[in-house]
C-alpha positions in Angstrom: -12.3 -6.8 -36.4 -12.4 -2.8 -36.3 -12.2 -0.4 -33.7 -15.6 0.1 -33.7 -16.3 -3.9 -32.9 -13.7 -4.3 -30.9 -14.1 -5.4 -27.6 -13.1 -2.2 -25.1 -9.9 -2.6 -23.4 -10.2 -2.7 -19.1 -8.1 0.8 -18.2 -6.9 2.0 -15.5 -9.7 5.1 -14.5 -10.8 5.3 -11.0 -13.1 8.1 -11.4 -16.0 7.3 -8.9 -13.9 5.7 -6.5 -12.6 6.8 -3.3 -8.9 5.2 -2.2 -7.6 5.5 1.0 -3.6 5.4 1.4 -1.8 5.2 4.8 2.3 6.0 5.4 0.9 8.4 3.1 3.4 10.9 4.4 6.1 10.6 3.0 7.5 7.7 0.4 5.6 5.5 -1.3 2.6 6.2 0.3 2.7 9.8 -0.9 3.6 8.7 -4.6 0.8 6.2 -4.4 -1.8 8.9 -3.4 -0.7 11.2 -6.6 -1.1 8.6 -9.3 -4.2 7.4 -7.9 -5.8 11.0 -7.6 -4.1 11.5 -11.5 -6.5 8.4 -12.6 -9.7 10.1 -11.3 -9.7 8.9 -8.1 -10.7 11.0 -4.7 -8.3 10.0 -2.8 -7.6 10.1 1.2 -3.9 10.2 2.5 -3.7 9.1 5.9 -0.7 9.1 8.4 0.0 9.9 12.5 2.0 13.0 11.1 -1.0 14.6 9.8 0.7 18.0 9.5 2.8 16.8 6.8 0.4 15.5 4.4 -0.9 19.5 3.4 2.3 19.1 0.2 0.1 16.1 -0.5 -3.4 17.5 -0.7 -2.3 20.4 -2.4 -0.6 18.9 -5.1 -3.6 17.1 -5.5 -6.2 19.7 -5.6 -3.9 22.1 -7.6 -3.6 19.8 -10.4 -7.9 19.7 -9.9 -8.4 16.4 -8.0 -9.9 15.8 -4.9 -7.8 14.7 -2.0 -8.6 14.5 2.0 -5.8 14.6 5.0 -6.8 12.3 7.9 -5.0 11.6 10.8 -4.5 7.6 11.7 -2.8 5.8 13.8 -2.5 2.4 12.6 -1.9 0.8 15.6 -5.2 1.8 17.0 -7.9 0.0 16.3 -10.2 3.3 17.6 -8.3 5.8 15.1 -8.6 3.5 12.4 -12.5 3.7 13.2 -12.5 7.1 13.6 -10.9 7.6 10.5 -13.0 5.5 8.2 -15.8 7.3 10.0 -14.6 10.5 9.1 -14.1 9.2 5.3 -17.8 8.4 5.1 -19.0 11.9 6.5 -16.7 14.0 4.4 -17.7 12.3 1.0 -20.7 10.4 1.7 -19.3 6.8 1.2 -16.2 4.4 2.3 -13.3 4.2 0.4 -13.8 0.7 -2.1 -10.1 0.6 -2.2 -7.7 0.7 0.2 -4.7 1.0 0.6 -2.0 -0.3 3.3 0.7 0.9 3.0 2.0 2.6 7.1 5.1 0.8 7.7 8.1 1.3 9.5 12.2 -0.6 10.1 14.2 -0.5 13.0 17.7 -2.2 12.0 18.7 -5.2 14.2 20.7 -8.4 14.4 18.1 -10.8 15.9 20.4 -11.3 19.4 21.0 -7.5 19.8 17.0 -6.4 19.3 15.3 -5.8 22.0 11.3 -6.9 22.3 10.3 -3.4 22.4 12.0 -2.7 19.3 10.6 -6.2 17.4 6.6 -5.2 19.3 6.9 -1.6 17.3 7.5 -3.3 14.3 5.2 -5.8 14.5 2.3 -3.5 15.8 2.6 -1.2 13.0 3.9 -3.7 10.2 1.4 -6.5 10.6 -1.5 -5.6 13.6 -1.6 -2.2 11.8 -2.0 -3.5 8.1 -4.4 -5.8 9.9 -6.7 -3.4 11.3 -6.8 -1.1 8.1 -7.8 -4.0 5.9 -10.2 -5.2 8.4 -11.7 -2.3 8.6 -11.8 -1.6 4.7 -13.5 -5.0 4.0 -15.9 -4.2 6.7 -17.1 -1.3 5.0 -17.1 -2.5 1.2 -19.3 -4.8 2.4 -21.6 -3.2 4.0 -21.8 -1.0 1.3 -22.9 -3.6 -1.1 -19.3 -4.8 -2.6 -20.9 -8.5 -2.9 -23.2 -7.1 -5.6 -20.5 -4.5 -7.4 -17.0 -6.3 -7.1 -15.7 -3.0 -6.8 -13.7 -3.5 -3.4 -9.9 -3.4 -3.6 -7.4 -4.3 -0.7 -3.6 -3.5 -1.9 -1.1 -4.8 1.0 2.1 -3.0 0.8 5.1 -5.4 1.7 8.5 -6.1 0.2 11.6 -7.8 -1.5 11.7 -8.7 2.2 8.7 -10.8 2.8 10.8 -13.4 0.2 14.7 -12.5 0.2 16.3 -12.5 3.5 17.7 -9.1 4.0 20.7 -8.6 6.7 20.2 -7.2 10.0 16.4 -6.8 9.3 14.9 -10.2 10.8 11.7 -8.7 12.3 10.9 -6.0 9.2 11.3 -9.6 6.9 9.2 -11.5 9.3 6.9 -8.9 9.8 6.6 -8.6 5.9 6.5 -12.0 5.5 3.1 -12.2 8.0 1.5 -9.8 5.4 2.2 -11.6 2.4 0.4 -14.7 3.7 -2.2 -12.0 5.5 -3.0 -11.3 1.9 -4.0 -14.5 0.7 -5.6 -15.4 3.8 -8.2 -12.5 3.9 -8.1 -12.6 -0.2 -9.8 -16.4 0.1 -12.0 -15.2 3.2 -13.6 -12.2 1.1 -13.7 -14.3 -2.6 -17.5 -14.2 -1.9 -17.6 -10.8 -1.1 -16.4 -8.7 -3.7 -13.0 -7.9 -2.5 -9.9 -8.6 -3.9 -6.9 -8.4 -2.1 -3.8 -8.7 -3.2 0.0 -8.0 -1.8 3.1 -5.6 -3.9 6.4 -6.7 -2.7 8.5 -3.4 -3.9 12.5 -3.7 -4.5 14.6 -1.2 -2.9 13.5 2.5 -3.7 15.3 5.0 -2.3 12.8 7.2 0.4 12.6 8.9 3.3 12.3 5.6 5.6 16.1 4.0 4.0 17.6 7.0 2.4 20.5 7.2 4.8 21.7 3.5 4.5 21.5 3.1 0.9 23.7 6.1 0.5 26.4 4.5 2.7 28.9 2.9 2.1 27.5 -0.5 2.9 24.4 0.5 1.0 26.2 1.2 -2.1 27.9 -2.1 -2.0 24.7 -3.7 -1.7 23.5 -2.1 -4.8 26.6 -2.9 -6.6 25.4 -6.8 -6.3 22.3 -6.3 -7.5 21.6 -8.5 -10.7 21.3 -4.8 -12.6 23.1 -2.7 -10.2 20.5 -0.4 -9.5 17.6 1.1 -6.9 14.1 1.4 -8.2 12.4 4.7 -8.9 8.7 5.0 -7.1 7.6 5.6 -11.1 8.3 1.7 -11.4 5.6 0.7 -9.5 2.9 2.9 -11.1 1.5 0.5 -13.0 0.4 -2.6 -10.9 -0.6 -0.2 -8.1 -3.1 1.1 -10.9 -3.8 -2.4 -12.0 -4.6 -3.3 -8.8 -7.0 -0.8 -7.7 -9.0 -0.9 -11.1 -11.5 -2.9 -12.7 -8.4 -4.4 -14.9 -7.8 -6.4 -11.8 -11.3 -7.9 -11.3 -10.6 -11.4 -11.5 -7.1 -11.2 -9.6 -6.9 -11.9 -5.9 -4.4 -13.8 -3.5 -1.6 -12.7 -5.8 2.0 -11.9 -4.6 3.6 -9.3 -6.8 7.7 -8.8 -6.5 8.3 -5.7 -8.4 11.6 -5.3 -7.8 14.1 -5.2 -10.8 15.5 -8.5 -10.2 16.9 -7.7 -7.0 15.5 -11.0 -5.2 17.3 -13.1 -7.9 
């Protein structure tokens, strides 16, 4: 067969689409919105902190892509909405992937956390990822994703959602909820042109865990890793492209640990 015959190979080019991050402040969610906006994409980085996503956008646009900052509140289902509306006035369409990625930790031994502490969690972890999906999906298909397959629903969650992690029994629970959240809404939208499907990261060092892996007790857990090591955000580049391309199309439900081994 020659190159000419060939069949083409799926890539990962999002020109044409629009993907919407959240958490994408800082972290992940920031990384996320530069590789996307690098493989054509427009690209909207949403967070409460809305002042802080301008490094974002201009990184972005100075490297010629197109990029929006929009403030959302995950836990409210009323600035979710206003935020997708805003989406669709600015370029004209809703975002056909999405992104949901907001999370947050509080650290905790189950008998020492208070409710108030395990509601945050849960509000932003779980009702939050929620809302933003729920919201994505309603769009896609009212913009015709039953007849394009083009809608994409990445759910951010974590070595955590499988691994028991120490003093972090709500964050693994509420991680845990999304995981299965995933499959549940990826059967519920088979039909409509929607996959969803869930990344479990490994431990990359960022804004929201810096200060405990670089203690002491953080370094020892590192040390028992099967390879000894923390992830870099570059290591997940790959199936968060995969995921929001055409690649993916006949992938949904799935539960991805990309995490070096550190669940072993």
């Amino acid at each position: 067969m020659t190159a000419n015959t060939a069949k083409k190979q799926p890539a990962f080019d999002l020109s044409g689409r629009i993907v919407l991050v959240t958490g994408a402040s800082s972290g992940l969610g920031a990384h996320f919105a530069q590789i996307y906006a690098a493989a054509g994409a427009r690209v909207v980085l949403a967070a409460r902190r809305v002042d802080r996503l301008a490094t974002g956008v201009e990184a972005i646009q100075g490297a010629g892509g197109h990029a929006l900052a929009i403030e959302m509140d995950v836990e409210s289902e009323a600035s979710v909405i206003a935020a997708y509306n805003a989406i669709e006035a600015t370029f004209g369409a809703a975002p056909d992937s999405v992104v949901a990625n907001a999370g947050i930790n509080l650290e905790g031994m189950a008998v020492d956390l208070d409710m108030a502490a395990f509601d945050q969690i849960m509000n932003v972890n779980v009702r939050g990822v929620f809302i933003t999906a729920r919201e994505g999906a309603r769009r896609m298909i009212a913009a015709g994703s039953t007849k394009t397959g083009a809608g994409r629903v990445i759910l951010i969650a974590s070595l955590g959602a499988t691994k028991v992690l120490p003093g972090l029994v709500t964050y693994c629970t509420s991680k845990a909820a999304v995981a299965m959240m995933g499959k549940a809404m990826a059967r519920e939208w088979a039909n409509k042109g929607i996959s969803v499907n869930t990344l479990c990261p490994g431990y990359v060092e960022t804004e929201l865990n810096g200060e405990w892996l670089n203690s002491e007790g953080g370094q020892r857990m590192i040390k028992g890793f099967p390879r000894r090591r923390l992830m870099r955000e570059t290591d997940l580049d790959a199936a968060a492209l995969w995921l929001a391309s055409d690649a993916s199309q006949f992938v949904t439900g799935g539960t991805f640990g990309i995490d070096d081994g550190q669940g072993l």
